[in-house]
FIROMI-424327 format. One record per residue (C-alpha): residue in one letter; x, y, z. Coordinates in steps of 0.05 Angstrom, whole numbers, plus 5000, padded with zeros to 4 digits. Layout:
<sites>
AXYZ/...
</sites>
This chain:
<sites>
X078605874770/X073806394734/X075306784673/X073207294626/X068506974569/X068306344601/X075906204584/X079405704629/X084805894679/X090905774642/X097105634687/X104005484680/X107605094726/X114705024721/X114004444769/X115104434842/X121304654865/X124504754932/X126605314947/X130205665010/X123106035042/X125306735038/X121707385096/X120907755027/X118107714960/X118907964888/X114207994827/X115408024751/X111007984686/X113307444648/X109307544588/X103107784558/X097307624510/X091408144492/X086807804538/X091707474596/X098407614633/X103707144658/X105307324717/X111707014765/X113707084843/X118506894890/X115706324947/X114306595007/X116406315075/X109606005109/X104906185049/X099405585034/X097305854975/X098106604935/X093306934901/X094407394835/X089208034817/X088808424760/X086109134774/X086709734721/X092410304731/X091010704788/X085510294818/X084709884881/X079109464850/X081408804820/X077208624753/X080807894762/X084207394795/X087606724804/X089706244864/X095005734861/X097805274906/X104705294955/X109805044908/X107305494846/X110906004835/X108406334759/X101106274744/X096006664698/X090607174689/X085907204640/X079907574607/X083408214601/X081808734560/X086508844498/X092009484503/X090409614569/X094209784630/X094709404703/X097209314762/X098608634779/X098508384863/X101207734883/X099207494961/X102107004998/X096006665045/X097806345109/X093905695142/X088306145175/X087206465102/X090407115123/X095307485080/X103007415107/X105107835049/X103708174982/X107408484923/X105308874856/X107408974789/X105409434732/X104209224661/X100109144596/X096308724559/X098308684480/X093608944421/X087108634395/X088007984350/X087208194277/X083607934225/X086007764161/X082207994103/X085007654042/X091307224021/X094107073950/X100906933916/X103807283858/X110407013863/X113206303881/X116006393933/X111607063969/X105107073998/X101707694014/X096707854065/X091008274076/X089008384153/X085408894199/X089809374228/X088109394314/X089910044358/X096010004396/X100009664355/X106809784338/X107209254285/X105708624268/X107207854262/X105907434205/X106506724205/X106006124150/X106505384161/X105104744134/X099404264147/X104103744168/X108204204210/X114504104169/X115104874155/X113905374202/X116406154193/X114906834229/X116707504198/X114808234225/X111508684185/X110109374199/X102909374164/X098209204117/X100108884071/X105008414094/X109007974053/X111807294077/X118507094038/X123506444026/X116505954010/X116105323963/X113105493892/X106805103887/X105504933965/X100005034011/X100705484070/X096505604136/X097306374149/X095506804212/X096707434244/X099307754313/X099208454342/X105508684379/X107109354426/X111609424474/X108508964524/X108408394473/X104408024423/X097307834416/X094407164412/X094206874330/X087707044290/X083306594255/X088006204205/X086706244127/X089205844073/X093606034008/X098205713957/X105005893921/X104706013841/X107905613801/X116405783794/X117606173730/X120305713665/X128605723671/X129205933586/X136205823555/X136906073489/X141606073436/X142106303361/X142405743313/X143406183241/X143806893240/X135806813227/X133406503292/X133406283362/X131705703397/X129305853471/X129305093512/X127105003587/X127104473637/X119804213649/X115804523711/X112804113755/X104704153761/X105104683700/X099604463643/X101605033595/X106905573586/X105806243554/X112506503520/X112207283479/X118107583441/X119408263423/X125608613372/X130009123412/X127509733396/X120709583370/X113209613411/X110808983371/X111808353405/X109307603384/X106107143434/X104206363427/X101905913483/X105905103482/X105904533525/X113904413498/X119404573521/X123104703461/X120805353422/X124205633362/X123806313331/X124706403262/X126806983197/X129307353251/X134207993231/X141107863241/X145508083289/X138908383328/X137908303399/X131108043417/X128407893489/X122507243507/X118807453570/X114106673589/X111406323650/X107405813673/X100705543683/X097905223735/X091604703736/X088105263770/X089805663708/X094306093751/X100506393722/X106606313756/X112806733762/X115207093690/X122507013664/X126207503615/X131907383582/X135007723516/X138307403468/X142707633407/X141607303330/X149007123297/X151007763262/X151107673176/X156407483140/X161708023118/X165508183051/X172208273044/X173709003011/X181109093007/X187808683034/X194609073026/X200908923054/X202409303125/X210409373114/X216209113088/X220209083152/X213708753192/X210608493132/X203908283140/X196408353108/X192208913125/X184208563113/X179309013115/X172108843105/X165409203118/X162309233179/X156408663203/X149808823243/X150808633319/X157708403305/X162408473367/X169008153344/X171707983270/X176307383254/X181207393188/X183806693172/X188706513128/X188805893082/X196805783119/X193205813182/X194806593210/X189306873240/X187707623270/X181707933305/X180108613307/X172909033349/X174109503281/X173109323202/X180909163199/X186408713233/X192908523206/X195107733190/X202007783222/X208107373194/X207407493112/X212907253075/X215207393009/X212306992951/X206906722983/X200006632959/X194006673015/X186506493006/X183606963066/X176606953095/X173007393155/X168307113202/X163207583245/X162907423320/X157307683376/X156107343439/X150506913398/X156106473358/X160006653295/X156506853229/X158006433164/X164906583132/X165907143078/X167306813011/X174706693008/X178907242976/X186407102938/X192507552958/X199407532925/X204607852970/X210208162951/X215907782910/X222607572949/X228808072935/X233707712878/X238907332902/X245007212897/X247307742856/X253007892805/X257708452776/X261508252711/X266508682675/X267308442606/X271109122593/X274409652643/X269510122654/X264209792637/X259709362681/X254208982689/X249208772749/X246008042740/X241707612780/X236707012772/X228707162757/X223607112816/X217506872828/X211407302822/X216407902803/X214208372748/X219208872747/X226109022780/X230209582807/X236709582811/X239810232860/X247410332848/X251710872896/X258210962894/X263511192949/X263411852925/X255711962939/X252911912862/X246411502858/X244311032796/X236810772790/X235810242734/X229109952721/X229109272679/X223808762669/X230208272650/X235208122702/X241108512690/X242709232688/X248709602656/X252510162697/X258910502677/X264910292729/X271410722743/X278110462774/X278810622838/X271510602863/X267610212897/X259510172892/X254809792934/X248509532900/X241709202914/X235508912872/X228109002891/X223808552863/X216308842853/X208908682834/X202608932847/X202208782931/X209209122923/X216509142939/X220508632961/X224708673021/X231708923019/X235408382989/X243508212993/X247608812979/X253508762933/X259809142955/X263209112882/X270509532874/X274309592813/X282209512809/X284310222841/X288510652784/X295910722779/X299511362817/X301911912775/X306812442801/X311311872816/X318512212841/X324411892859/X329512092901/X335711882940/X334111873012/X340511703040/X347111303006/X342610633002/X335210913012/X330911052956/X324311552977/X318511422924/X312411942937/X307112002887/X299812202893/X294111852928/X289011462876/X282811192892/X281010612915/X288810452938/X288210133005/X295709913001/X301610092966/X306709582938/X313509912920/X318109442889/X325909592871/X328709072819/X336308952796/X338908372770/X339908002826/X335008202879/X327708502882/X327108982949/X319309152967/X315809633008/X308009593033/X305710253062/X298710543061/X301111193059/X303111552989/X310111523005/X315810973016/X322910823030/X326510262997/X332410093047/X337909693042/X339909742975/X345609642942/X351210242927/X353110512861/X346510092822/X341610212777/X334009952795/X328109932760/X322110212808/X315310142803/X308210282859/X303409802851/X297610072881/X291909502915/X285609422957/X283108802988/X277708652949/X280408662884/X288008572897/X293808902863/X293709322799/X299509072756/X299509422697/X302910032727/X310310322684/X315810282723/X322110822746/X329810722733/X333911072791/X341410932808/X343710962888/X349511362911/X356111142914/X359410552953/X362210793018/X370410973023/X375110663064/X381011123106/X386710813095/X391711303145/X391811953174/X399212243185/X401812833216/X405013273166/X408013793211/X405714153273/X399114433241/X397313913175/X395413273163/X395112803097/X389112293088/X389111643042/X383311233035/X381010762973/X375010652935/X371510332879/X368610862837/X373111222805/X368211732778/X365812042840/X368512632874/X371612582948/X371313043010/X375012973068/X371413323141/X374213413194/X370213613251/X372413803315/X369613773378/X367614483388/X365214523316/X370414773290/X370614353207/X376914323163/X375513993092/X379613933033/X376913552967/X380113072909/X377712652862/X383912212878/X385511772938/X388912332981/X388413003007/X392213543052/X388513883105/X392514503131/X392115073184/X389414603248/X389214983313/X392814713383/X389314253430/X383714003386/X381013363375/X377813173306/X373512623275/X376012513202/X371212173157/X370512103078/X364112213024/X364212032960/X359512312912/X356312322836/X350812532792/X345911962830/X348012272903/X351912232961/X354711622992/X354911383064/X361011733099/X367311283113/X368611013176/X370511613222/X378011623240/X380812073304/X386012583301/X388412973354/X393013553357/X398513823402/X395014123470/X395414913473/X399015123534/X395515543592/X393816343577/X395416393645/X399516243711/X400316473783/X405316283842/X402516373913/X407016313989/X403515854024/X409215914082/X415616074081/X417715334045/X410615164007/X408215553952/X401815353912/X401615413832/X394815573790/X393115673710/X388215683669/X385914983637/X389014843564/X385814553510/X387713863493/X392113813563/X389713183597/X396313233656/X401213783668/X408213813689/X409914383735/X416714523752/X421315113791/X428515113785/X434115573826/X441815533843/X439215243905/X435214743879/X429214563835/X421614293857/X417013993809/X409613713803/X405413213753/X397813223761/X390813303725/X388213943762/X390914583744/X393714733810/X399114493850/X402314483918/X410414463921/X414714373979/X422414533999/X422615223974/X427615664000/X425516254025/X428716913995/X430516643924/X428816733854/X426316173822/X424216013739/X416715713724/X415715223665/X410714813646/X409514193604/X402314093565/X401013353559/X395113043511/X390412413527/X395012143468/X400812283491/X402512923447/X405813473495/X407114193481/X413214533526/X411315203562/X415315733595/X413016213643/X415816903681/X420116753745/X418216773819/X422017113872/X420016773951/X418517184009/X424417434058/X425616884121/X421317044189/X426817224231/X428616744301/X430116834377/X424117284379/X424217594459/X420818044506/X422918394559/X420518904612/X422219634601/X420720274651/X414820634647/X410820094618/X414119944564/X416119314529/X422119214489/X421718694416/X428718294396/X429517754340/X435517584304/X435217794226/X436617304163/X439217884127/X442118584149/X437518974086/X431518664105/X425619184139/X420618834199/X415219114236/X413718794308/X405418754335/X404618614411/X396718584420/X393418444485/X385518434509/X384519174500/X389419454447/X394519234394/X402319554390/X406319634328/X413319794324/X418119824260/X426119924269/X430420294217/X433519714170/X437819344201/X435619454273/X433118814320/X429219044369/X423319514371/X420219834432/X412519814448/X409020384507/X403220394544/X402819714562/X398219454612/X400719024670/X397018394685/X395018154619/X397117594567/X401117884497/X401817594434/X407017804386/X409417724327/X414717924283/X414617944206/X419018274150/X417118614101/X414918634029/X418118993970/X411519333958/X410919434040/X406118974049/X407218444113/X408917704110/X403017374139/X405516614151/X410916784208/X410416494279/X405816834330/X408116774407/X404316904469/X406717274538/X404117404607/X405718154634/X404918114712/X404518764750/X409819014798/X405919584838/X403320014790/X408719864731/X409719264689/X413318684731/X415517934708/X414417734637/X413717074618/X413416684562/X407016174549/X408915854474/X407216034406/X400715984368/
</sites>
């Protein structure tokens, strides 16, 4: 095979494969250098061999070619020209030579190789090449590997300079260059040789004092010196020195400063290697405590405040009991103080470099603990005094003093007491502060201290009722309770009220007692030297002995008693108010004048200078009933009449009773009305009436007589007249007596009276064919009509155009 520049056919078999012979073929570029093309077909069916040219774009001319054998099926072209563009033909040759089939493809050859121009590292781990940039490339590829092939590494780069990345510090590399477009890369250029720097020093530093640092490293491998510079933040001067160690300190240093070491290392080529930087922070100076107060009372603690430290990020107060605070400001607070305590406190200065050397320790009293327990004594009414045992660390005390009616005392004593003036009846609460210079104590135990409350005044006495004694005097202060006591000589009666007021009960009648309020409190108790009362209760109850009727209208009352001194009134009350009294200083007494029908309730009081005693046991009296105001007889029928009056007063039954020639009726009952039976009709009768009490008394009444109602008269007929008429007959109880006749039907009524005397009465104007009812009555002296006679009923028939047959149906 013949080539461009003598090169050698280069061809790639993919080995001999069988394949199915296809009647067609296809053709692809496989790749591409600057100079050659890879080039692959399909096998052709009957092809011996195949031949591949290379002619330029749009020319028939081929500037090369290749054969290759039956089974090959990719092979190569070489000596092209770089960045150029061809058309590549693939043949398939039969056995007589001659061409069974052919196929083309266009394509292009990749840029010129480059050349590099220089290579050198500045960094461990980067080298950076120098090359000739070719026409027609897009970009590039640069590659580094190892003599020994254990490293091998491509990277694109878009020009000149590239920069290959991820190396070894201190390592040789083997570096070359290839040109890429679209059609694919060139072949490598001429290789050059460069090595990695040395790896930068890894520095950790730290601040010793406040006055230097101390920079250290790890040793680096192949390095034969190491050059290390420092500079103060904020300044343009920097130091520089050049070691072999690995341990450097800087010293007289400003505290609390930030400084920052830049070094690197040197290579047996004296080569520098990568730099490091780091900064690094001195420990700030030490502080001074300036002030230390106490916070609060309630929260107690120490308020440290101290002035401020160069480069100082965080401050740290420490107590000698082992409380600590921290504070980003010139103050904190040591939490927790309790009174009587004595603290030794120092601040430390913190930065990110270490703490600074303690402040010199400062001494801090706090505030004294509040007295305790604490005292009243009262050597003398009205005069007291507060007491309690010294304190530690106290130098003065106050003593505040209020009292339940709002006034405020304030004593200031350097001893431990303090006089006040005390009232009865008041009660002050009290507290001591203890002080010194880091100031008050807390509140300390407050003393609730009341005196004995004072005695009442305005004391009165008075007789409540026949035993009771009512004591009211006037409120004093201090008096939760009130103690009444009542004394004799045999008994001692007491009464506990908080109110200003009490009753003594249950005493004994007709006796004197000594009385006396003892007013108290719980705290202090009872005050006892209060001056009793005398007072004398009413007299002993009497005792009714009898109450007798004198006559009709009076009544004597006898009753004993045991105190002959007293005065005596007899009531006697009635149930519709009604009061009747009489009075003796005796054991008896006349009452006169009492009405009928009342009912009293007679009771005795005895009374004296002291008061008025319980009243006797009540006795009752009752008098005589009244009889009624009025009474009225009504005719029921012609043998009942019914009786009615008015109720009496005291009348619990009544006796009615009627009495004639021809006999007498009578009638007990409750009501005041009654119903009597067998009365004759037509008589005169008298009315009495008896009035009888719940207790049997009974009053006899007598009333105006009652006359009964004429008979009804009997055989009552009717019979047919002429000209539709209807005649009335009856037969009369007595020949004087007057009677009117009614004959009503459906449509009209008929009345009809005869002369006196007469029997029978004629009605007209009847109408046939209906049904009659008549009756027939007498009458009245005043003309009025009986209205409890008989009523009978008739049917009128009709006998052509007259009244026929009447007959007779019953009565109603």
């Amino acid at each position: 095979m013949a080539g461009l520049g003598g090169m050698k056919w280069l061809v790639f078999l993919l080995g001999i494969v069988s394949q199915v012979s296809g009647s067609t073929m296809t053709v692809s570029i496989y790749t591409v250098t600057s100079k050659s093309a890879v080039v692959r077909w399909s096998r052709y069916e009957g092809a011996q061999s195949y031949r591949v040219t290379a002619s330029l774009r749009n020319s028939a001319v081929p500037v090369v070619f290749a054969t290759f054998g039956q089974n090959t099926v990719m092979g190569s072209v070489n000596s092209l020209t770089p960045n150029t563009l061809y058309t590549f033909r693939v043949e398939a040759i039969g056995n007589l030579n001659n061409m069974l089939a052919d196929v083309s493809a266009d394509g292009s050859t990749a840029p010129d190789v480059p050349t590099i121009v220089m290579a050198s590292s500045k960094q461990s781990q980067n080298i950076t090449v120098e090359f000739s940039e070719v026409s027609g490339a897009t970009s590039y590829i640069l590659r580094a590997e190892t003599n020994d092939g254990s490293f091998f590494y491509e990277t694109p780069v878009p020009s000149s300079p590239g920069t290959v990345s991820n190396l070894q510090p201190y390592t040789d590399y083997t570096l070359s260059i290839m040109s890429v477009n679209d059609a694919g890369r060139s072949q490598p250029s001429i290789s050059v040789e460069a090595k990695t720097v040395l790896p930068a020093p890894q520095f950790n530093t730290s601040s010793p004092s406040n006055s230097s640092i101390l920079v250290r490293w790890e040793p680096v491998a192949h390095a034969v010196l190491y050059s290390l510079s420092i500079i103060r933040d904020g300044s343009y001067t920097q130091d520089r020195l050049n070691t072999t160690q690995t341990l450097v300190p800087f010293e007289n240093l400003e505290p609390g400063t930030t400084y920052c070491m830049k070094g690197n290392a040197w290579s047996p080529e004296n080569i520098p290697g990568d730099d490091f930087n780091v900064c690094q922070i001195t420990r700030p100076p030490s502080t001074q405590i300036t002030e230390m107060v106490v916070s609060s009372v309630s929260a107690a603690g120490i308020v440290v405040s101290w002035d401020p430290a160069q480069g100082a990020q965080q401050y740290i107060a420490l107590s000698s009991s082992g409380q600590n605070c921290s504070s980003t400001s010139n103050s904190c607070t040591l939490s927790s103080l309790g009174c009587g305590e004595t603290h030794l406190v120092e601040v430390t200065a913190i930065n990110q470099a270490g703490p600074s050397v303690p402040s010199q320790p400062v001494q801090f009293i706090s505030f004294p603990c509040p007295p305790q327990p604490i005292w009243v004594e009262e050597v003398v009414a009205g005069n007291c005094s507060v007491m309690w045992n010294s304190v530690p660390h106290a130098e003065v005390y106050t003593t505040f003093i209020k009292s339940d009616d709002g006034i405020e005392e304030m004593c200031n004593s350097s001893q431990t007491s303090c006089q006040f003036s005390c009232h009865c009846g008041y009660s002050y609460i009290m507290t001591v502060f203890a002080h010194n210079q880091a100031g008050s104590s807390p509140p300390g135990p407050v003393l609730n201290y009341t005196t004995l409350p004072c005695c009442p005044e305005n004391t009165t006495i008075s007789l409540e009722s026949w035993e009771t004694l009512k004591i009211e005097w006037s409120p004093v202060r201090g008096a939760d309770l009130y103690e009444t006591r009542a004394v004799d000589a045999s008994e001692v009666i007491l009464c506990n009220d908080t109110a200003p007021v009490c009753a003594l009960s249950d005493l004994t009648c007709n006796t004197r007692y000594s009385v006396v309020v003892i007013p108290c409190n719980d705290i202090r108790g009872c005050n006892l030297t209060c001056r009793p009362q005398t007072h004398e209760t009413a007299p002993c109850m009497p005792e009714i002995m009898s109450v007798n009727h004198s006559n009709s209208s009076s009544v004597l009352v006898s009753w004993t008693s045991s105190n002959t001194a007293a005065n005596y009134s007899v009531s006697m009350i009635g149930t519709v108010g009604d009061t009747h009294r009489c009075q003796s200083n005796g054991t008896s007494c006349q009452v006169p004048n009492l009405p009928c029908g009342s009912t009293y309730d007679v009771s005795i009081t005895a009374s004296s200078t002291a008061g008025e005693s319980m009243p006797s046991y009540t006795v009752p009296l009752e008098t005589a009933p009244c009889c009624p105001l009025s009474l009225s007889v009504g005719q029921v029928t012609q043998a009942v009449s019914n009786i009615t009056w008015l109720p009496a007063n005291g009348a619990q039954t009544y006796i009615v009773s009627l009495s004639s020639p021809r006999g007498n009726a009578q009638c007990h009952t409750m009501e005041t009305e009654c119903l009597m039976g067998c009365i004759t009709c037509g008589t005169n009768y008298t009315v009495s009436l008896e009035a009888i009490s719940r207790t049997g008394q009974k009053a006899e009444c007598t009333f105006h007589g009652f006359s009964t109602s004429e008979c009804c008269p009997m055989g009552i007929r009717l019979f047919r007249g002429t000209n539709n008429t209807l005649r009335v007959r009856w037969r009369s109880s007595s020949p004087l007596t007057n009677y009117t006749a009614e004959v009503s039907g459906s449509q009209s009524t008929h009345t009809c009276s005869p002369l006196p005397g007469s029997n029978t009465c004629d009605v007209s104007e009847i109408v046939c064919g209906q049904v009659y009812t008549v009756v027939v009555a007498p009458l009245n002296q005043d003309g009025t009509k009986v209205q409890f006679c008989s009523r009978r009923t008739y049917s009128v028939s009709c006998l052509g155009s007259d009244v026929g047959m009447v007959l007779y149906r019953g009565r109603r």
